[in-house]
LOLUMTI-569716 format. One record per residue (C-alpha): residue in one letter; z, y, x negated. Coordinates in steps of 0.25 Angstrom, whole numbers, padded with zeros to 4 digits. Layout:
REC, code, pz, py, px
REC, A, Z, Y, X
...
//
This chain:
REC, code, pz, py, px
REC, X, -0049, 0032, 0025
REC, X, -0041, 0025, 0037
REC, X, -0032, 0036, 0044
REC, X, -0023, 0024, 0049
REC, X, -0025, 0013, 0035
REC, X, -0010, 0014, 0034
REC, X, -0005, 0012, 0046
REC, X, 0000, -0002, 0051
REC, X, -0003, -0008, 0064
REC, X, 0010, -0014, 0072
REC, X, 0007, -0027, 0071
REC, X, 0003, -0031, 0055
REC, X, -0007, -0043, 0049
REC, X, -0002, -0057, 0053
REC, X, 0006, -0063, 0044
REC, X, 0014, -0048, 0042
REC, X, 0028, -0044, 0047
REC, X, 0027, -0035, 0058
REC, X, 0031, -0023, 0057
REC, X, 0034, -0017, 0071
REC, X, 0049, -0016, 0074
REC, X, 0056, -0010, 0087
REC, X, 0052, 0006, 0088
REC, X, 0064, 0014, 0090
REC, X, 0067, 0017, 0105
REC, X, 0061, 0028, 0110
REC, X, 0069, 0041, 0111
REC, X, 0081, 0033, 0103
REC, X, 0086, 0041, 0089
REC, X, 0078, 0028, 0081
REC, X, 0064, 0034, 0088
REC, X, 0066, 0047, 0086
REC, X, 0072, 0044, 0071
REC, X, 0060, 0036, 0068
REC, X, 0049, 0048, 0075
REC, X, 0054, 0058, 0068
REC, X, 0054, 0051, 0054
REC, X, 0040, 0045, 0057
REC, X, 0036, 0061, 0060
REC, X, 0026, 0067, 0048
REC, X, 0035, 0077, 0046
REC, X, 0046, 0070, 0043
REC, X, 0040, 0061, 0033
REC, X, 0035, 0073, 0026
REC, X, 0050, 0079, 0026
REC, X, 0054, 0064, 0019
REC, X, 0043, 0066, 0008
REC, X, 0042, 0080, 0004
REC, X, 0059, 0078, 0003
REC, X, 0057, 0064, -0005
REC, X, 0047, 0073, -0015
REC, X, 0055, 0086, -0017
REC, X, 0067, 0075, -0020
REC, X, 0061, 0067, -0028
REC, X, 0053, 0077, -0038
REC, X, 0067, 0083, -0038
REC, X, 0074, 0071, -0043
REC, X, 0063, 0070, -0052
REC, X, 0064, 0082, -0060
REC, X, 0079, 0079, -0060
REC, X, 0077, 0066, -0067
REC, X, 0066, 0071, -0077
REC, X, 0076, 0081, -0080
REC, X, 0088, 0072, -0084
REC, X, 0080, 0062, -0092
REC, X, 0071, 0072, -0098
REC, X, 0086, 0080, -0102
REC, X, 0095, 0066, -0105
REC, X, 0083, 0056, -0111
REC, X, 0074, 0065, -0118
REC, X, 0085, 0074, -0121
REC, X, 0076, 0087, -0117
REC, X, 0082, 0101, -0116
REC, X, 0085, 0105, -0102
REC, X, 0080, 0119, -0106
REC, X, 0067, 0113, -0103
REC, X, 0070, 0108, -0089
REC, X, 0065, 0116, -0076
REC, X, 0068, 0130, -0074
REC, X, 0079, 0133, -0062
REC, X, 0076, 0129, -0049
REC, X, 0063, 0125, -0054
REC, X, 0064, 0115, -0042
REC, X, 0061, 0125, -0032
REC, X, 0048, 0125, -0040
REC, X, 0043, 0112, -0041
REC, X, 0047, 0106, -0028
REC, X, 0040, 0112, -0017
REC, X, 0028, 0112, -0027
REC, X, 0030, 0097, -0027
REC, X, 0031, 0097, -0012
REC, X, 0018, 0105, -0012
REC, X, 0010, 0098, -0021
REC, X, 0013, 0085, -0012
REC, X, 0011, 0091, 0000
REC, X, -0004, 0096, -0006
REC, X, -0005, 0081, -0011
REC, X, -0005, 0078, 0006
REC, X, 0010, 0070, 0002
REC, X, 0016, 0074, 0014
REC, X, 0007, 0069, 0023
REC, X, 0013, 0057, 0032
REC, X, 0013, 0046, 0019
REC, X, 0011, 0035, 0032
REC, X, -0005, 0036, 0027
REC, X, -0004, 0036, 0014
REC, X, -0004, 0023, 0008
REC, X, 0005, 0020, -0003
REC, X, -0003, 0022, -0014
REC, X, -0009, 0034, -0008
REC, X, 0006, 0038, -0009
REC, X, 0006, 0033, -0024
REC, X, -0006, 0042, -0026
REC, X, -0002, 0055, -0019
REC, X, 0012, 0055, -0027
REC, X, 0007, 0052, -0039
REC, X, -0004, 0064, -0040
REC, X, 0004, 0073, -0034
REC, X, 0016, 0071, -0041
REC, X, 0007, 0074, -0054
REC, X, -0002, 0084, -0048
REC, X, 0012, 0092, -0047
REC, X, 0017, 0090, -0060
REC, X, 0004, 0095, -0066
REC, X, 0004, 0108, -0057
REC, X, 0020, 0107, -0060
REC, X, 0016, 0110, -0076
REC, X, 0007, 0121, -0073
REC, X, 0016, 0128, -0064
REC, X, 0026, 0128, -0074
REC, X, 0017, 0135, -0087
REC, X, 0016, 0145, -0075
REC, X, 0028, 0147, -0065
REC, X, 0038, 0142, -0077
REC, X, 0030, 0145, -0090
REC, X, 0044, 0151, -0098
REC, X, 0051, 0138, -0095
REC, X, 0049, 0126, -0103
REC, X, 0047, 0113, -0097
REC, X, 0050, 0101, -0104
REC, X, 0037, 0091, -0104
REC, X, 0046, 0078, -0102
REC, X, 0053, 0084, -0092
REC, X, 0040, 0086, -0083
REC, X, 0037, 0071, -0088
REC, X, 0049, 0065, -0082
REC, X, 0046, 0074, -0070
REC, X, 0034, 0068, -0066
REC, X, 0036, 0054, -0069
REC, X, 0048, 0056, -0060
REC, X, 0042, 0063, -0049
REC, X, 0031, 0052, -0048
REC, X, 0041, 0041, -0047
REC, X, 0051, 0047, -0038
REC, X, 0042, 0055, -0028
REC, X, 0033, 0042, -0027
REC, X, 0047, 0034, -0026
REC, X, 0050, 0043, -0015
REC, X, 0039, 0044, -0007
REC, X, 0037, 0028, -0008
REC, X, 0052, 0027, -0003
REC, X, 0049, 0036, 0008
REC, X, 0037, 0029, 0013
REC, X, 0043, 0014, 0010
REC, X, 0056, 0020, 0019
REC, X, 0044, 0024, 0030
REC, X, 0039, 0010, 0030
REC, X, 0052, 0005, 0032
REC, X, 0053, 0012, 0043
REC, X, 0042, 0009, 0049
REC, X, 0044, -0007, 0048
REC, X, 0057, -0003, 0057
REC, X, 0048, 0003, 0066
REC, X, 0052, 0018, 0062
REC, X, 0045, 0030, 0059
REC, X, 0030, 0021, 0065
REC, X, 0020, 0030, 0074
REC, X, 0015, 0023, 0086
REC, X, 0002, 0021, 0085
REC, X, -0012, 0016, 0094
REC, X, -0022, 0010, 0088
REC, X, -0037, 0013, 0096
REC, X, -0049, 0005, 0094
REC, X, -0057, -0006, 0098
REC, X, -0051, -0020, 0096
REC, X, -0060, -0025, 0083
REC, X, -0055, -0015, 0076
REC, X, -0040, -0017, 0078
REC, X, -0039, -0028, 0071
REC, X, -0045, -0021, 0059
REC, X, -0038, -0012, 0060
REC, X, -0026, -0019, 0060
REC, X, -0028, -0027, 0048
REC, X, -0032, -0015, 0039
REC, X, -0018, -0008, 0043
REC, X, -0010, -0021, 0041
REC, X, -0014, -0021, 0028
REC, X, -0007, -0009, 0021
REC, X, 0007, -0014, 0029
REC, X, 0009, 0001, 0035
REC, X, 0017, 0002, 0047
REC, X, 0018, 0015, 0052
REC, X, 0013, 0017, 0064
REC, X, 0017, 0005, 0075
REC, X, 0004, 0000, 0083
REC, X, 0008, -0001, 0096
REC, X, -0007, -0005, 0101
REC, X, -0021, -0004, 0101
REC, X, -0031, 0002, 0112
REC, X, -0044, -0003, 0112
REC, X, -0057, 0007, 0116
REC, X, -0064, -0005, 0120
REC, X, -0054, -0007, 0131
REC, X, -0054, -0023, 0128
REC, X, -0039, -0024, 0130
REC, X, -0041, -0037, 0138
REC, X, -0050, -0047, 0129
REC, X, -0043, -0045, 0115
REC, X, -0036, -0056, 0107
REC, X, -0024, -0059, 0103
REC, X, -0026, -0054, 0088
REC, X, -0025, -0039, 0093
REC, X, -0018, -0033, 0082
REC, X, -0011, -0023, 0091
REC, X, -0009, -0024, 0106
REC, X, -0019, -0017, 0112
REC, X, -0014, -0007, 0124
REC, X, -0026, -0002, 0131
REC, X, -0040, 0005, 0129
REC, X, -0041, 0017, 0120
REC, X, -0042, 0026, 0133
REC, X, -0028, 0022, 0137
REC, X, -0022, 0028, 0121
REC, X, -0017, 0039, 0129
REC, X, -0007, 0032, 0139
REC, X, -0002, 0021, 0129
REC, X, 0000, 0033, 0119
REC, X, 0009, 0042, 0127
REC, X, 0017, 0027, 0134
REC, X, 0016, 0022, 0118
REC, X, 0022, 0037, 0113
REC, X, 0010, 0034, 0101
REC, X, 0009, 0041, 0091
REC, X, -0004, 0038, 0083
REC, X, -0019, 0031, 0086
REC, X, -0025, 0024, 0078
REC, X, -0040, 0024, 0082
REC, X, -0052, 0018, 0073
REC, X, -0061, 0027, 0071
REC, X, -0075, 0018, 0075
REC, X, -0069, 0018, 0089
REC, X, -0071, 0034, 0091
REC, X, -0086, 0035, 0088
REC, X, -0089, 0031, 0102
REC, X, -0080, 0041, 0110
REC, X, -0077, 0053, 0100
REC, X, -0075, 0064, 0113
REC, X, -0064, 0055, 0119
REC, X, -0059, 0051, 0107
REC, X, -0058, 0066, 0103
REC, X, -0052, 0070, 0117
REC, X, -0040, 0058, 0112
REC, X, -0038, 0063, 0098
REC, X, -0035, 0078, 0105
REC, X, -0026, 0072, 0114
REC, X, -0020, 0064, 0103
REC, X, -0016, 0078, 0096
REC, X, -0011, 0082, 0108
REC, X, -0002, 0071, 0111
REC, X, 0002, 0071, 0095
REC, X, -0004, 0058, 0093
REC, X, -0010, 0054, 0079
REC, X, -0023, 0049, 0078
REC, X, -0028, 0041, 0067
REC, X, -0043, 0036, 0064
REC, X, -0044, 0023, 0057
REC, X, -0060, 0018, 0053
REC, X, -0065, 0006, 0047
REC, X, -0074, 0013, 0040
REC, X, -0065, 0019, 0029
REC, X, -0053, 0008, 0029
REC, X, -0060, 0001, 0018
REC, X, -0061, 0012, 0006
REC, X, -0054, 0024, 0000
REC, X, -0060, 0037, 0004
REC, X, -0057, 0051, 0002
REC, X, -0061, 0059, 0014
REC, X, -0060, 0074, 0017
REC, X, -0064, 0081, 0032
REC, X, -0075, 0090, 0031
REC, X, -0070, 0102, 0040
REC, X, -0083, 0106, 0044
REC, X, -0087, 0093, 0050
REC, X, -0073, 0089, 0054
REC, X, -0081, 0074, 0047
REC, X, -0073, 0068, 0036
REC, X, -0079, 0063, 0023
REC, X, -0076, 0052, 0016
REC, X, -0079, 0049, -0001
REC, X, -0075, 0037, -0009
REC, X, -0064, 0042, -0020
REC, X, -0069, 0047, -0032
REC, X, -0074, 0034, -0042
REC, X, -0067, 0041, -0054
REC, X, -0054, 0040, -0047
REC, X, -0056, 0026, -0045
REC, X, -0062, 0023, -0059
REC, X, -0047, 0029, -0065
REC, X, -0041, 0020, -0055
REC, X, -0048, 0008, -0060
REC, X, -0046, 0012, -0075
REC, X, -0031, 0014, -0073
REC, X, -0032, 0000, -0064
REC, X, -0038, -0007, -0075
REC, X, -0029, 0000, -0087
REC, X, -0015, -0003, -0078
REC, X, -0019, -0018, -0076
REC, X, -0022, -0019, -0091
REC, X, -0008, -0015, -0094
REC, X, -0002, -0022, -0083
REC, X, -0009, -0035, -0088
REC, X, -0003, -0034, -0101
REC, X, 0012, -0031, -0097
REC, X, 0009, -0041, -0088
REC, X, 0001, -0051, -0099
REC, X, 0015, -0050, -0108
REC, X, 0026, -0053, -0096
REC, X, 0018, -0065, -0091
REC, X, 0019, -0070, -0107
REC, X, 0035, -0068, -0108
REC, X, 0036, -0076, -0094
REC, X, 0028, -0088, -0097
REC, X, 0037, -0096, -0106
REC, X, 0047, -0094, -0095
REC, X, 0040, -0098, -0086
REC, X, 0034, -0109, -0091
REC, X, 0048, -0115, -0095
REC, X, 0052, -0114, -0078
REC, X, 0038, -0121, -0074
REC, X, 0040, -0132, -0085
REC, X, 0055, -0134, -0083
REC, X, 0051, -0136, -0066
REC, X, 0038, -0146, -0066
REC, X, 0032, -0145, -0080
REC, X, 0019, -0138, -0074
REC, X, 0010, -0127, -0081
REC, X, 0015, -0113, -0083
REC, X, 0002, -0107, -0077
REC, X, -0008, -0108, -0065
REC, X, -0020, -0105, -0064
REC, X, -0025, -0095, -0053
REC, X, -0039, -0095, -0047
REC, X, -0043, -0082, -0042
REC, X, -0059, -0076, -0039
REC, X, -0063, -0066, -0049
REC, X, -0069, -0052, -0044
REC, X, -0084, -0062, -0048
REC, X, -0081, -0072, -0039
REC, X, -0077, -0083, -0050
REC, X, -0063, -0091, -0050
REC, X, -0054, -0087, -0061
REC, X, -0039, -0090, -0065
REC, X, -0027, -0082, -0067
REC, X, -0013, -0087, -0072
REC, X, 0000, -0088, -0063
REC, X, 0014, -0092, -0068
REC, X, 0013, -0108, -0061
REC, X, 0023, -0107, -0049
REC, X, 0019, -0121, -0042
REC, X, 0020, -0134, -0045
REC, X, 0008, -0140, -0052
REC, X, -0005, -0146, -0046
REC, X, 0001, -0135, -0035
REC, X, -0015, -0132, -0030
REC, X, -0019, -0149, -0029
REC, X, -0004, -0148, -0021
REC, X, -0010, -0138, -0011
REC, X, -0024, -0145, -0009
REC, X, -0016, -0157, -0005
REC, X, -0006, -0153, 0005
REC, X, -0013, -0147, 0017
REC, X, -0003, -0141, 0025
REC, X, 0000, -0133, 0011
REC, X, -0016, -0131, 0010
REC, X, -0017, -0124, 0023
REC, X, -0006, -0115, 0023
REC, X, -0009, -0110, 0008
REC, X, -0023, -0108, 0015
REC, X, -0019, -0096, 0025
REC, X, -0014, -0087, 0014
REC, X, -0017, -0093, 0002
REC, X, -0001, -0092, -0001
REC, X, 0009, -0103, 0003
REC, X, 0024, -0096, 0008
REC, X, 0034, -0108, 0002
REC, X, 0023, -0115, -0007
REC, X, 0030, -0129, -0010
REC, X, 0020, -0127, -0024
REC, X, 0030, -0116, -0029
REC, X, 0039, -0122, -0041
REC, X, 0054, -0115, -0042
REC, X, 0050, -0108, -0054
REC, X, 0037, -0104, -0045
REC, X, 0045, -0097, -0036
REC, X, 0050, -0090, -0046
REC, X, 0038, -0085, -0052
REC, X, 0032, -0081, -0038
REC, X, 0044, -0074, -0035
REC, X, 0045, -0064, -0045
REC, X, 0029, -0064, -0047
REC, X, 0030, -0071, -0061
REC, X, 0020, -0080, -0058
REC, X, 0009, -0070, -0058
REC, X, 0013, -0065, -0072
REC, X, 0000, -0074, -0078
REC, X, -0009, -0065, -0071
REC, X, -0008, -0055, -0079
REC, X, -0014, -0061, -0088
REC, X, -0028, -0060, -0081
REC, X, -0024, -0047, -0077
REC, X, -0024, -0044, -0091
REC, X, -0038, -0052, -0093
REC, X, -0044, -0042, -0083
REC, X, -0046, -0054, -0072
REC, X, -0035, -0050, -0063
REC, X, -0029, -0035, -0059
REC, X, -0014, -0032, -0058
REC, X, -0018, -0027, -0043
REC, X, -0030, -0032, -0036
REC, X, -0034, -0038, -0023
REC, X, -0027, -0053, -0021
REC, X, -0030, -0063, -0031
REC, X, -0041, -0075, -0022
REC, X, -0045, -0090, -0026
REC, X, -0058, -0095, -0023
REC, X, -0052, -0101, -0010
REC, X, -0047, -0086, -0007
REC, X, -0060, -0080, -0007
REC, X, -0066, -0087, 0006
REC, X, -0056, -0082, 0013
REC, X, -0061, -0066, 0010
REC, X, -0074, -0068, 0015
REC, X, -0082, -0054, 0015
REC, X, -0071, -0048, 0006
REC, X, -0072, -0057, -0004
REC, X, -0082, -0047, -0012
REC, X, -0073, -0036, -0010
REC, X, -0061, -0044, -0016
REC, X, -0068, -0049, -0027
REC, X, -0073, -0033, -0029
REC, X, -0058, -0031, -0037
REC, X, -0050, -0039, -0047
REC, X, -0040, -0046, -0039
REC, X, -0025, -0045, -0044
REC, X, -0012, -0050, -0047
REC, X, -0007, -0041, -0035
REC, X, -0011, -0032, -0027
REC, X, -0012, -0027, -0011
REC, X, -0009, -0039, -0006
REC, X, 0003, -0043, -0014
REC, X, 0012, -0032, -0011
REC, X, 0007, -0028, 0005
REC, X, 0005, -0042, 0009
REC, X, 0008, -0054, 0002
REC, X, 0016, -0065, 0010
REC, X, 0014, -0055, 0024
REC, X, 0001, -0058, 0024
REC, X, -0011, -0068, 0029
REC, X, -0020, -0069, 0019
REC, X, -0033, -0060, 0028
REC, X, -0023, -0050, 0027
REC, X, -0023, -0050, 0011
REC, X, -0038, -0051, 0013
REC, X, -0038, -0037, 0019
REC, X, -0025, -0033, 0008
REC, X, -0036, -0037, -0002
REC, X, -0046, -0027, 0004
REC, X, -0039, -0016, 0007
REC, X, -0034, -0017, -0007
REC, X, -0047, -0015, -0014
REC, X, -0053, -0006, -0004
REC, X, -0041, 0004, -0007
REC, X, -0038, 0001, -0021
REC, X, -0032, 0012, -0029
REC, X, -0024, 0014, -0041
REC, X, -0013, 0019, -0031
REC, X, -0014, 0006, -0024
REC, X, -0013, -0003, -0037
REC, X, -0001, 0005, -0040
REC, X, 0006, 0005, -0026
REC, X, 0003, -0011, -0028
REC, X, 0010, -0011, -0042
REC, X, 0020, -0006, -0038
REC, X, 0022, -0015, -0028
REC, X, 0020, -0026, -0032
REC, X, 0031, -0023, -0044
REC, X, 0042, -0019, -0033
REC, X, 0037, -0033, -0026
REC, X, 0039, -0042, -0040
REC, X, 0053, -0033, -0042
REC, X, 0057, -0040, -0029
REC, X, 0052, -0053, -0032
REC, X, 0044, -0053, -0018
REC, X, 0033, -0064, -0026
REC, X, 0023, -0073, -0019
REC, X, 0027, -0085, -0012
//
């Protein structure tokens, strides 16, 4: 796994917003407000207090609902100060789960994942500590039900506050690390592109150093400004007060002894160094350090893990297929009624998209242009060569009133359930591609086609109108080389809060 996969560069994908704001002076309160919250220590401080108070307002609203709506007997709640019991061995089992390690890389649905087993973990051990510590008390069953369902949505609420407050910051140029990368030049650009991608902006670039030392024949599509040659990181660091290197790995093979003699002064000077490597950017892998060697090993996950995954995935869709099957039906009738009252056109259009085999099949969409909208494309140029960058047209003059509509609040795609349904499309998948699409993939064409594609998915709620279209390209990819159950959910859930705020295509 990348040590560095979620951190951001300072200067993001063309076509993104950029992220890097004026720092805080030096030496001002704003610098030493934003280094003392950016320390590890503190954000530990902030998330252990967020966990405490959250499985402590849990327990308080189990407790009155389990006591006002199911009318239980507070003779079965908690003995006294049974608080001075269950939150410190909440804290502990978190901080055994490696909760409290800096949350800055952890990727969201890593988050999900460690809350979610930990919180359950807890309350299983929770039940058998009571038949033991508290076996002549008598807990009440709904009580501990309520418990849990609230502990996993407000210590997960919590945590996902404290880390969308963190990202916040960081866009305001608070709280960032500053940070070197070292390399060779062809591999900045990759680098670049595989940290723009996940939209993290932590640590704020302030330059690359090369170890080929070619500082003076590169191009202008540098993605960092390059300061120097890697022997020259000591200098820049302590002019530059950095904080972190980020070295590719690759680079070291051909100089280990001075690259150790640099990661011992690195400790000295209280610099961070993180490896990144091309070699296991592109698949989950567990790894563990063999003490003996000092090597690490690297093993795919378990395949039974990812079979439950895929049988949930495929159980979930189903569901969400039908609800979704049933909402689409009540819409159309209104629907029909706008398009019919505005120009008298069809109610439905019909979708090309590539089938994992490589064959042209059709989904159903809400019709939101104006009919004979394709033949309209084909014949104004100018229109033909801007839908041609990214396959999406900002200010489409096709869009009807009622279209606009429908794209804002996502209506629109409510027919595609229906293929969702069928088993053609997923709820979350890779983007959906027509034929015309599928040149511009090239050698990831295959890999594309390797998963069913979705109504939305990676893309959708990272990118969407921020992005050129290689940039989804490489959304697509990293979607299904890091796909997860954890990742479908932290898209769900994205995609809902996206659709609650209207923020529909263009």
């Amino acid at each position: 796994m990348l040590a560095s996969k979620t951190i951001s560069p300072q200067r993001p994908a063309q076509g993104t917003q950029s992220l890097a704001l004026a720092q805080p002076r030096s030496g001002s309160k704003s610098a030493r407000f934003s280094q003392i919250i950016g320390q590890g220590w503190f954000k530990r401080i902030l998330f252990l207090t967020s966990d405490l108070l959250m499985v402590f307002l849990a327990h308080e609203v189990a407790q009155r609902l389990t006591l006002h709506w199911l009318g239980i007997s507070s003779a079965v709640f908690d003995p006294p100060r049974y608080s001075l019991f269950y939150l410190p061995f909440f804290a502990s089992i978190f901080y055994f789960s490696g909760g409290y390690k800096e949350f800055d890389f952890r990727r969201p649905e890593r988050e999900l994942e460690l809350g979610f087993k930990a919180v359950s973990f807890y309350f299983l051990v929770l039940l058998a500590a009571n038949f033991v510590l508290f076996k002549y008390w008598e807990f009440s069953r709904y009580l501990v039900a309520c418990w849990y369902i609230a502990t996993l949505v407000f210590a997960l609420g919590g945590r996902f506050i404290l880390r969308g407050l963190y990202v916040q910051m960081w866009k305001h140029g608070l709280a960032r690390q500053v940070a070197l990368v070292i390399g060779s030049y062809d591999r900045l650009n990759s680098l670049h592109e595989k940290l723009a991608v996940q939209r993290h902006s932590r640590h704020e670039v302030i330059g690359a150093l090369l170890h080929d030392g070619a500082c003076g024949s590169l191009p202008n599509t540098s993605p960092w400004p390059v300061l120097g040659a890697a022997q020259d990181w000591e200098e820049i660091s302590r002019r530059r007060q950095v904080q972190c290197l980020l070295m590719s790995l690759s680079d070291l093979e051909n100089g280990e002894l001075r690259f150790q003699n640099m990661f011992r002064e690195c400790t000295r000077q209280g610099i961070r160094i993180e490896l990144y490597s091309e070699v296991f950017s592109a698949q989950e892998f567990t790894h563990h350090r063999d003490e003996f060697s000092g090597y690490f090993r690297f093993s795919s996950r378990p395949q039974w893990a990812r079979s439950i995954h895929l049988g949930l995935k495929v159980l979930g869709e189903m569901f969400i297929g039908i609800v979704g099957s049933i909402v689409a039906l009540l819409v159309v009738p209104f629907v029909a009624l706008f398009l019919k009252l505005e120009d008298g056109g069809p109610v439905f259009y019909r979708r090309e998209f590539v089938d994992c085999d490589g064959e042209v099949r059709y989904y159903l969409k809400f019709r939101s242009m104006v009919q004979h909208a394709d033949k309209r494309l084909n014949e104004d140029r100018e229109l033909k060569v801007r839908f041609t960058e990214k396959h999406k047209l900002e200010d489409d003059p096709r869009v009807l009133r009622t279209g606009r509509i429908l794209r804002k609040f996502s209506i629109d795609e409510l027919p595609q359930f229906f293929s969702v349904l069928q088993g053609r499309l997923a709820f979350i998948g890779p983007r959906v591609i027509s034929k015309e699409e599928s040149l511009r993939y090239g050698e990831f064409l295959p890999k594309l086609l390797s998963v069913k594609p979705g109504m939305t998915g990676y893309w959708q709620v990272m990118g969407r109108q921020n992005t050129d279209y290689d940039e989804r390209i490489r959304m697509d990819m990293f979607y299904i080389d890091h796909w997860s159950l954890w990742l479908d959910l932290m898209i769900f859930a994205k995609t809902f809060w996206k659709v609650l705020r209207a923020e529909g295509a263009y």
